[in-house]
C-alpha positions as CSV (number, residue, x, y, z in Angstrom):
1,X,-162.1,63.2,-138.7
2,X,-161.9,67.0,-139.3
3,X,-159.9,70.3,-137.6
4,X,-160.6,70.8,-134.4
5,X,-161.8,74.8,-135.4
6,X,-161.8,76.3,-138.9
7,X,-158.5,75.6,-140.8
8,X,-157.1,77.2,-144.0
9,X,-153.4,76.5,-145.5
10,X,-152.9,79.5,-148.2
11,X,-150.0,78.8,-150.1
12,X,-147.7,80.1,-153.3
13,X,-146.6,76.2,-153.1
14,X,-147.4,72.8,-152.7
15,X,-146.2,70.8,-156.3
16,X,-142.9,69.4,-157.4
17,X,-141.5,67.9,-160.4
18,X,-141.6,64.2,-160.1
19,X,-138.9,61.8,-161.3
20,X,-142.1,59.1,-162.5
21,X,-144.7,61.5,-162.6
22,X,-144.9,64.8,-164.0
23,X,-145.9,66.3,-160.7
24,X,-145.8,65.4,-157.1
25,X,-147.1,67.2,-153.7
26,X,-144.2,69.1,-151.8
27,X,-144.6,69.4,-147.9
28,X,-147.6,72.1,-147.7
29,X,-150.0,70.1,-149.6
30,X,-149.2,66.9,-146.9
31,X,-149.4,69.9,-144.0
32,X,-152.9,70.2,-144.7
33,X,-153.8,67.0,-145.2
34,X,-152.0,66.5,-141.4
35,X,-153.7,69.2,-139.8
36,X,-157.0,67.7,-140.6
37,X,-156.2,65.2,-137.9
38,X,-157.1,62.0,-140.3
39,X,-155.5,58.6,-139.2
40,X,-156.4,55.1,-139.6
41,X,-157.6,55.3,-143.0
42,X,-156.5,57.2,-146.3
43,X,-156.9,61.0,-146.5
44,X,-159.2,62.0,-148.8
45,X,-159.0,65.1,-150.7
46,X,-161.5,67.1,-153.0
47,X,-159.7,68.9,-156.4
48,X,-160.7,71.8,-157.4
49,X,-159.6,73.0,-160.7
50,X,-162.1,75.4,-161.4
51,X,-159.3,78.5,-161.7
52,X,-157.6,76.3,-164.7
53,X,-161.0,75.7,-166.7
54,X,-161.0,72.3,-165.1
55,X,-158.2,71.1,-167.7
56,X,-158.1,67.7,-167.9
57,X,-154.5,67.4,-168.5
58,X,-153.8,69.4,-164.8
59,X,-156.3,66.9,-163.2
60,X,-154.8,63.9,-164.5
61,X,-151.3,64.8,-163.0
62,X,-153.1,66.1,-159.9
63,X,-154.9,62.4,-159.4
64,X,-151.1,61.2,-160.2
65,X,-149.9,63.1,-157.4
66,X,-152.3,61.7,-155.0
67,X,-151.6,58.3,-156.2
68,X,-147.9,58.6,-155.3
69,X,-148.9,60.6,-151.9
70,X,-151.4,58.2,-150.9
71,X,-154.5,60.0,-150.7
72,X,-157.8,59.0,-152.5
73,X,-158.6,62.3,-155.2
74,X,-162.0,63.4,-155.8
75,X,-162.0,66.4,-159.0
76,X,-165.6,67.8,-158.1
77,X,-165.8,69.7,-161.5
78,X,-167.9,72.5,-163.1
79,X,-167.1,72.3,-166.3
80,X,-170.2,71.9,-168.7
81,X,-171.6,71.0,-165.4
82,X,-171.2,69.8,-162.0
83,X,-169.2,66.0,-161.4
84,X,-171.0,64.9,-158.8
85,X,-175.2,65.2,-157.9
86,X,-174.7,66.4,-154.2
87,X,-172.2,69.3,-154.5
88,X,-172.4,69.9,-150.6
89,X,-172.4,66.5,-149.7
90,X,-169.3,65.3,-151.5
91,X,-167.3,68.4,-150.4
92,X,-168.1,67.7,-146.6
93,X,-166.8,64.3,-147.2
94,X,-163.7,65.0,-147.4
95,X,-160.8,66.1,-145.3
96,X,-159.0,68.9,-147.4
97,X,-160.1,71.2,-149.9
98,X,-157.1,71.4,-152.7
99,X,-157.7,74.4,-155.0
100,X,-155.2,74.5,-157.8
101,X,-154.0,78.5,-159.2
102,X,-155.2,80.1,-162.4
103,X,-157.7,82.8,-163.0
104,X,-159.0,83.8,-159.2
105,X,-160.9,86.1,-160.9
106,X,-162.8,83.2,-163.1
107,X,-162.8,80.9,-159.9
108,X,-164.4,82.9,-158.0
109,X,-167.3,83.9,-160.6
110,X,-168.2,80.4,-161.9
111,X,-168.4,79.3,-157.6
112,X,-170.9,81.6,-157.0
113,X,-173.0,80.9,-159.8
114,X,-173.2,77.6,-158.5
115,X,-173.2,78.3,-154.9
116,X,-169.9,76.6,-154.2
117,X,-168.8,79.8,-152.1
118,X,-171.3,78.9,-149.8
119,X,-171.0,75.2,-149.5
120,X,-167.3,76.1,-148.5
121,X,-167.8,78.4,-145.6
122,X,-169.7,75.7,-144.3
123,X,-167.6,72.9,-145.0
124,X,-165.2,75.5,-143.4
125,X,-166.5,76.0,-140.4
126,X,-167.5,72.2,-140.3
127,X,-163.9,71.5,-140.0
128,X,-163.2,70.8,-143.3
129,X,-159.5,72.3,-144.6
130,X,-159.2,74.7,-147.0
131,X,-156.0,75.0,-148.9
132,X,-154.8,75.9,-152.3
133,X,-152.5,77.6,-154.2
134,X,-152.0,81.2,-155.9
135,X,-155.3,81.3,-157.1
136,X,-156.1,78.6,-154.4
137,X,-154.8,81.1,-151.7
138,X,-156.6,84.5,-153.1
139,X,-159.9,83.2,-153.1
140,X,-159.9,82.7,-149.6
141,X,-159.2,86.4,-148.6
142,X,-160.9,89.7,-149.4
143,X,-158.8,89.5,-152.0
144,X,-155.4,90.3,-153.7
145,X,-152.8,90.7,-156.7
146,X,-153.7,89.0,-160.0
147,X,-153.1,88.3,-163.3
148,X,-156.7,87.3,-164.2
149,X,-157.4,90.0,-166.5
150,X,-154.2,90.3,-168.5
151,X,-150.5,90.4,-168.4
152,X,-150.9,93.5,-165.9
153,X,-151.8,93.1,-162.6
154,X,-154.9,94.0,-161.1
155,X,-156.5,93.8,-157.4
156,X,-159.2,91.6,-156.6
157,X,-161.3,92.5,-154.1
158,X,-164.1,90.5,-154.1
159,X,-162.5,87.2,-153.0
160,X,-164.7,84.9,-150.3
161,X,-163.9,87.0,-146.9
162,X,-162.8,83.8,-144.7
163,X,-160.1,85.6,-144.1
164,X,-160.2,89.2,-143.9
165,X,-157.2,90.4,-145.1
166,X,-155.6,90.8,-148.7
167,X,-153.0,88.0,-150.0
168,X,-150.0,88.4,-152.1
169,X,-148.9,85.5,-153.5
170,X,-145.5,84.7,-155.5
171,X,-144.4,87.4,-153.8
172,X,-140.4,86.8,-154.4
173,X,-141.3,85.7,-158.3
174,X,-143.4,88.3,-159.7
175,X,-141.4,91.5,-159.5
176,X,-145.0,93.4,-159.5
177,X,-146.8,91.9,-156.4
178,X,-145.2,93.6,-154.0
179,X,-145.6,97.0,-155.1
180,X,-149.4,96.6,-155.6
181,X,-149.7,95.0,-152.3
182,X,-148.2,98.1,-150.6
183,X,-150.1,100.2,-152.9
184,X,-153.6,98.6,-152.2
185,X,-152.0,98.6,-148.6
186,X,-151.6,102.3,-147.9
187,X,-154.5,103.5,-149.8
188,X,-156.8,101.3,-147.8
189,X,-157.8,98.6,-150.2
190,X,-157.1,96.0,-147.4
191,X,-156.1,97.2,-144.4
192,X,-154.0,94.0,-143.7
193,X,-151.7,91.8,-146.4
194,X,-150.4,89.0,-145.7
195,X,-148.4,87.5,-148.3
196,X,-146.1,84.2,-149.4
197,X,-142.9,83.8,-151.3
198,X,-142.7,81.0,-153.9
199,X,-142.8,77.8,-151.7
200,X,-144.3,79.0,-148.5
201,X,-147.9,78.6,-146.4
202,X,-150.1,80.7,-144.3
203,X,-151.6,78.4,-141.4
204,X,-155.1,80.1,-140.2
205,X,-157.2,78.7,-137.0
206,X,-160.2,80.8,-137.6
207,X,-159.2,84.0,-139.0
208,X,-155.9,83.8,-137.1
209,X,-153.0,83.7,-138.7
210,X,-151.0,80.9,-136.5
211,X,-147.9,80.2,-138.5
212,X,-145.9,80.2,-141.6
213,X,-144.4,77.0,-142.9
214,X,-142.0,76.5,-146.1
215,X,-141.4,73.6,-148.1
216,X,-137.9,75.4,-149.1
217,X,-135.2,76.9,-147.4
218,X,-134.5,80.7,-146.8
219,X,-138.1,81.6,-148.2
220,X,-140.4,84.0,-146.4
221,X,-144.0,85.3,-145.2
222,X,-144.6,88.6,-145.1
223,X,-147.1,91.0,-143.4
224,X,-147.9,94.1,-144.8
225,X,-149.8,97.1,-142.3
226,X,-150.9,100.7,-142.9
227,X,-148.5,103.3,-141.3
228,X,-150.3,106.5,-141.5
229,X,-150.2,106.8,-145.4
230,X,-148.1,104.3,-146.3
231,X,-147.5,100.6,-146.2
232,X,-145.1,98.8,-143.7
233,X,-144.1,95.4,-144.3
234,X,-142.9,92.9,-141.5
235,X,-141.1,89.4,-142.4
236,X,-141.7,86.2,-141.1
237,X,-139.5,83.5,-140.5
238,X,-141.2,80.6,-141.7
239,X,-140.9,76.4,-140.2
240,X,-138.9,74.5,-142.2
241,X,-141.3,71.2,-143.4
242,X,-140.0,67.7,-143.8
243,X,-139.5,67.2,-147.7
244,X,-142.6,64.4,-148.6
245,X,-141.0,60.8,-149.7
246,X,-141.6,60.1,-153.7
């Protein structure tokens, strides 16, 4: 099974605390794995921990979360080296892309040099769903706020284009991601933001944003336009999800 056309989920969401396990997946990690359209069998989903260093502390807890979820886990690592022989192969057998937050800024070097930023446009446009978080979310756009290079944040604008906008992410947690996203906004950086609150998704069908969806109540999406010389920002209501069993 795949998407009927090109799919991304970009999040600020998706884990949980557990009550057995350290972490669980909230509602936007099971959204994705839904709008990939798989039934009659179990989902199977493709880790990437690549923005985390491929810690294998985060991927145990990860392949504990799928467990509990019922989806089969696959880390594909990079870290000395690729995990698996058939980089391409592996990713297009699976349903959703899960791409954990850290350094977008490390991600999205260490993919290129192995051509991963590649395999996923295709696996993209094969129908494939892309999703992540923070990190996971950035690297799908032109590019967006981050902490990557030190306590400050910085833009980064040379994120994989899927989507061509910019992405603000932990927008209601990190009292400096707004600013900068209105500031990149207005002076042309991206001429488009489109940005998440702690807890919310960004549902794309091609490069269309379709819907925002929450796994938490009286969170937000936002979209931020060029006015002239300065940034305007519009709110989105976003759909409530069902809370995940576990």
């Amino acid at each position: 099974m795949s998407a009927p056309e090109p799919t991304i989920v970009a999040t600020s969401g998706g884990h949980r605390v557990g009550t057995r396990t350290r972490v669980l997946f909230h509602s936007l990690v099971h959204h994705a794995v839904d709008l990939s359209g798989v039934h009659g069998r179990r989902p199977r989903v493709l880790y990437l921990g690549t923005a985390v260093g491929d810690a294998e502390h985060v991927t145990a807890r990860v392949g504990e979360a799928a467990r509990v979820a019922g989806f089969d886990l696959t880390p594909l690592q990079l870290f000395p080296m690729p995990s698996v022989d058939d980089v391409e192969g592996t990713v297009l057998d699976h349903d959703v892309v899960w791409v954990m937050g850290g350094s977008v800024a490390n991600l999205l070097a260490v993919w290129r040099v192995h051509g991963l930023d590649g395999v996923l446009r295709r696996a993209w446009r094969s129908g494939v769903v892309l999703a992540g978080v923070s990190a996971g979310s950035i690297c799908w756009f032109q590019g967006g706020t981050t902490d990557s290079f030190g306590p400050e944040l910085r833009p980064v604008t040379d994120g994989l284009g899927l989507l061509p906008y910019g992405n603000g992410v932990h927008y209601d947690s990190d009292a400096g991601r707004r600013p900068l996203i209105h500031r990149l906004v207005a002076q042309g950086v991206f001429p488009t933001a489109h940005c998440t609150d702690d807890g919310v998704g960004l549902v794309y069908r091609g490069t269309e944003l379709v819907e925002a969806v929450a796994e938490e109540p009286g969170k937000a999406a936002y979209v931020v336009r060029r006015d002239g010389e300065r940034a305007v920002e519009e709110r989105m209501e976003p759909r409530l999800l069902p809370t995940p069993p576990g």
